[in-house]
NUZA-714306 format. One record per atom (N, C-alpha, C, CB): atom name; residue in one letter; y, z, x. Coordinates in steps of 0.001 Angstrom, whole numbers, plus 500000, padded with zeros to 6 digits. Glycine has a CB too. Layout:
// NUZA-714306
{CA A {Y Z X}};
...
// end
This chain:
// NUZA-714306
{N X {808219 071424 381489}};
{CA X {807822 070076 381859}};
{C X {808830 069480 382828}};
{CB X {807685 069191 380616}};
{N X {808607 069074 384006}};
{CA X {808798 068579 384696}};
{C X {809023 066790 384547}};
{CB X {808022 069158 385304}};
{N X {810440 065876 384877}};
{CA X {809915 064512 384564}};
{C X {810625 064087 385832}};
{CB X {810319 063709 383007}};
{N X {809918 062915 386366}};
{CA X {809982 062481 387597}};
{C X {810803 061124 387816}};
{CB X {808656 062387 388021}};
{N X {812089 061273 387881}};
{CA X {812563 059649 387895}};
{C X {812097 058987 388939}};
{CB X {814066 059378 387961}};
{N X {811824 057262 388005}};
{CA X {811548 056912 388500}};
{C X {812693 055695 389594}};
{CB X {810644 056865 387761}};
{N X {811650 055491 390256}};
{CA X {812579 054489 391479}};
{C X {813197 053387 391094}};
{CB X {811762 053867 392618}};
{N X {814730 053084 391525}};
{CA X {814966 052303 390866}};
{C X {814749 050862 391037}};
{CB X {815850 052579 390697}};
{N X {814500 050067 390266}};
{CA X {814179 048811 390936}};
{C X {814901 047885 391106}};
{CB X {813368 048285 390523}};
{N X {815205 047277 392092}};
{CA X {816043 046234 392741}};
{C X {815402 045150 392490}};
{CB X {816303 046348 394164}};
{N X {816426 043982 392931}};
{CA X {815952 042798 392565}};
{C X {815218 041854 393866}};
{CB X {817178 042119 391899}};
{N X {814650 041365 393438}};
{CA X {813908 041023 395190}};
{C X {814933 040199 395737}};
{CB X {812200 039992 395328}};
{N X {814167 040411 396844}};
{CA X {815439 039773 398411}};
{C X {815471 038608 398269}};
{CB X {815027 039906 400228}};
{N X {816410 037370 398427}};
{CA X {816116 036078 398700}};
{C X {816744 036232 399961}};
{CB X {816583 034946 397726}};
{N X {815627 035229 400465}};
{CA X {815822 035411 401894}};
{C X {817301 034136 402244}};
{CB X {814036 035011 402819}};
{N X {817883 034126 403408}};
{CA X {819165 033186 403609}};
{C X {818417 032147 404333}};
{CB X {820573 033842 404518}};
{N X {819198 031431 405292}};
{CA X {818840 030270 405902}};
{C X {818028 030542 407316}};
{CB X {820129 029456 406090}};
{N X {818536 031954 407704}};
{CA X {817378 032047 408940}};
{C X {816060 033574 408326}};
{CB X {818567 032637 410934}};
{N X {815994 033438 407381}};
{CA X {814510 033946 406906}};
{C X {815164 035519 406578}};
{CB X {812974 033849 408367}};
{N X {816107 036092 406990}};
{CA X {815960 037742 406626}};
{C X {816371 037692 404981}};
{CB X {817246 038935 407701}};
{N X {816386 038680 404444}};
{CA X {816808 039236 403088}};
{C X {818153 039388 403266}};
{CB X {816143 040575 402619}};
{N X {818699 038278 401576}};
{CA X {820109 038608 401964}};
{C X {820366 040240 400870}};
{CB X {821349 036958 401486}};
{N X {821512 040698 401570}};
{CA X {822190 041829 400931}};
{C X {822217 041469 399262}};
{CB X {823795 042016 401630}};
{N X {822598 042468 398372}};
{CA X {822845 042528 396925}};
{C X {824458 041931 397113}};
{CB X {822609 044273 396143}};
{N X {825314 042828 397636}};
{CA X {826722 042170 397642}};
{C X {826906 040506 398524}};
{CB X {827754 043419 398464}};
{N X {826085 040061 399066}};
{CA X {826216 038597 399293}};
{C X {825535 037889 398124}};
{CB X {825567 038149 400689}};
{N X {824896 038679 397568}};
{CA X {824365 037321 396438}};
{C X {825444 037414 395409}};
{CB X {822604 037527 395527}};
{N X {826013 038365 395160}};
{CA X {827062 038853 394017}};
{C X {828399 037772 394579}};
{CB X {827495 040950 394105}};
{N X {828475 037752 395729}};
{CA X {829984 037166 396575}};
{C X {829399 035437 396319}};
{CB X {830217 037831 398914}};
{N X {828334 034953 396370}};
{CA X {827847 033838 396486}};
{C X {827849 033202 394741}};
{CB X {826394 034044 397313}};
{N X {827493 034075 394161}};
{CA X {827568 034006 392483}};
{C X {828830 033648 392073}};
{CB X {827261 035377 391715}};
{N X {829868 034606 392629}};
{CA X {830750 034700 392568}};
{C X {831690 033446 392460}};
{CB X {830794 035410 393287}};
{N X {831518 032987 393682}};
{CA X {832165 031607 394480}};
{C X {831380 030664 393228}};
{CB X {831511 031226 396597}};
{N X {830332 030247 392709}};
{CA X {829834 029127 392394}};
{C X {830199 029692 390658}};
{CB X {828116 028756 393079}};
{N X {830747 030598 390326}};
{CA X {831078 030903 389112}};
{C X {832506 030400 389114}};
{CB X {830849 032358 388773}};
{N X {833280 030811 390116}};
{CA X {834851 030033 390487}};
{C X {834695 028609 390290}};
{CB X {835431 030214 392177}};
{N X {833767 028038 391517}};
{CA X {833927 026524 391506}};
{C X {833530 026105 389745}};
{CB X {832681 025724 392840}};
{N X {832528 026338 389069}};
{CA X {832343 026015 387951}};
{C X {833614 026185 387052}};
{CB X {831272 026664 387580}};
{N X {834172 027030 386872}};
{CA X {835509 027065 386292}};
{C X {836337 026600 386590}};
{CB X {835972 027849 386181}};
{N X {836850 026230 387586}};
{CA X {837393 025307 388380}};
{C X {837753 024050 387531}};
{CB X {836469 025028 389493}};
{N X {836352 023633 387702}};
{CA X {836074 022074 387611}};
{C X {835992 021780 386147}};
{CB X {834644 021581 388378}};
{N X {835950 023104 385448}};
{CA X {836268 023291 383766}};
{C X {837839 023158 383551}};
{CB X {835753 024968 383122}};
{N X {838309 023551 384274}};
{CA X {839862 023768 383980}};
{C X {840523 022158 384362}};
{CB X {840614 025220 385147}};
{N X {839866 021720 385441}};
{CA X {840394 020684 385581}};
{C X {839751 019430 384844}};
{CB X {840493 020599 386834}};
{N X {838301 019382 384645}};
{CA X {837657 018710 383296}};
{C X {839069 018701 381963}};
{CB X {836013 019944 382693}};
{N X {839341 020178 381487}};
{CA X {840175 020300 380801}};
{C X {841965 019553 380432}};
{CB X {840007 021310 381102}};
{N X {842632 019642 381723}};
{CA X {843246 019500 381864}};
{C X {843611 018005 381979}};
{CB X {843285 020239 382386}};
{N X {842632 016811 382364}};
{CA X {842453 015682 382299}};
{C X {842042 015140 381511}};
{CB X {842076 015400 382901}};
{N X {841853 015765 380318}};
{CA X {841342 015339 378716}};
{C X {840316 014985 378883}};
{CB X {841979 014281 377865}};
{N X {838861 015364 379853}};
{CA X {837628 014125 379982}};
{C X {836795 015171 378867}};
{CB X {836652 013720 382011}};
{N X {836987 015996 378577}};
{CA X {836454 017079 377841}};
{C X {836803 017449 376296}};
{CB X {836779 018123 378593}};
{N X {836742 017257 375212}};
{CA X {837548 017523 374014}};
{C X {837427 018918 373786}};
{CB X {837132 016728 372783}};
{N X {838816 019909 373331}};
{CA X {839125 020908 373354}};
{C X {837911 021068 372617}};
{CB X {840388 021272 373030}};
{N X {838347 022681 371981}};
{CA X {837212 023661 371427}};
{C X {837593 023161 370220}};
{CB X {837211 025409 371652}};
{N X {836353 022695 369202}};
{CA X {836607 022267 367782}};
{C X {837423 020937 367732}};
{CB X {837399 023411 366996}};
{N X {837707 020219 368907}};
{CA X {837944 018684 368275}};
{C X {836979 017903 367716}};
{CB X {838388 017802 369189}};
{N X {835696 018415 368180}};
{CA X {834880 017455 368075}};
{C X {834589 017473 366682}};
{CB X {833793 017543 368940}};
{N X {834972 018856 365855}};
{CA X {834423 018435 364207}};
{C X {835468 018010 363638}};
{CB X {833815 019612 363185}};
{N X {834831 017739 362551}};
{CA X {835888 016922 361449}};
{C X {835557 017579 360751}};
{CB X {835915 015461 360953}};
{N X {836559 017744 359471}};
{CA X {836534 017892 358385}};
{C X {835984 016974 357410}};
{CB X {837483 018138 358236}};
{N X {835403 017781 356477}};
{CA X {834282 016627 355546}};
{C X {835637 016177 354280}};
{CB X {832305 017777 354497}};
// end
Protein backbone atom coordinates (compact mmCIF):
# COMPACT_ATOMS: atom_id res chain seq x y z
CA UNK A 1 0.00 0.00 0.00
CA UNK A 2 1.05 2.98 -1.12
CA UNK A 3 0.01 6.45 1.05
CA UNK A 4 0.13 9.75 -0.51
CA UNK A 5 1.02 12.80 1.65
CA UNK A 6 -0.89 15.09 1.65
CA UNK A 7 -0.18 18.91 0.79
CA UNK A 8 0.54 20.90 3.31
CA UNK A 9 -1.72 23.56 4.12
CA UNK A 10 -0.79 27.06 4.65
CA UNK A 11 -2.53 29.71 5.99
CA UNK A 12 -4.16 32.08 3.55
CA UNK A 13 -2.41 35.20 2.33
CA UNK A 14 -3.49 38.49 3.81
CA UNK A 15 -2.97 40.70 1.45
CA UNK A 16 -0.71 44.21 2.69
CA UNK A 17 -1.57 47.73 1.82
CA UNK A 18 -0.92 47.61 -1.93
CA UNK A 19 -3.06 44.29 -2.56
CA UNK A 20 -0.19 41.43 -2.97
CA UNK A 21 0.02 38.50 -0.35
CA UNK A 22 2.05 39.18 2.47
CA UNK A 23 4.92 36.52 3.18
CA UNK A 24 4.44 33.93 6.35
CA UNK A 25 7.68 35.53 7.96
CA UNK A 26 6.15 39.19 7.73
CA UNK A 27 3.08 38.22 9.42
CA UNK A 28 5.19 36.31 12.14
CA UNK A 29 7.65 39.76 12.32
CA UNK A 30 4.31 41.88 12.48
CA UNK A 31 2.82 39.50 15.36
CA UNK A 32 5.78 39.74 16.71
CA UNK A 33 6.13 43.61 17.11
CA UNK A 34 2.36 43.91 18.40
CA UNK A 35 3.11 40.99 20.92
CA UNK A 36 6.25 43.34 22.16
CA UNK A 37 4.19 46.50 22.17
CA UNK A 38 1.47 44.60 24.27
CA UNK A 39 4.00 43.60 26.82
CA UNK A 40 5.41 46.60 26.84
CA UNK A 41 2.56 48.47 27.92
CA UNK A 42 2.00 45.44 30.54
CA UNK A 43 5.24 46.03 32.08
CA UNK A 44 4.77 49.51 32.26
CA UNK A 45 0.84 49.20 33.30
CA UNK A 46 2.81 47.16 35.96
CA UNK A 47 5.30 49.12 37.04
CA UNK A 48 3.01 52.24 37.69
CA UNK A 49 0.74 50.30 39.99
CA UNK A 50 -2.44 51.08 37.51
CA UNK A 51 -2.73 47.26 37.46
CA UNK A 52 -2.91 45.08 40.82
CA UNK A 53 -0.26 42.37 40.92
CA UNK A 54 -1.18 38.66 40.39
CA UNK A 55 -3.55 37.65 43.39
CA UNK A 56 -3.97 41.12 45.02
CA UNK A 57 -7.12 41.27 44.01
CA UNK A 58 -8.33 38.27 46.39
CA UNK A 59 -8.76 38.33 49.83
CA UNK A 60 -8.80 36.04 52.17
CA UNK A 61 -12.19 34.98 53.64
Amino acid sequence: MSQEAAPDQAAPSVPDQGGRPKGLLQQMEELMAALNADLSQLDADLQTGTRPPVGEDERPS
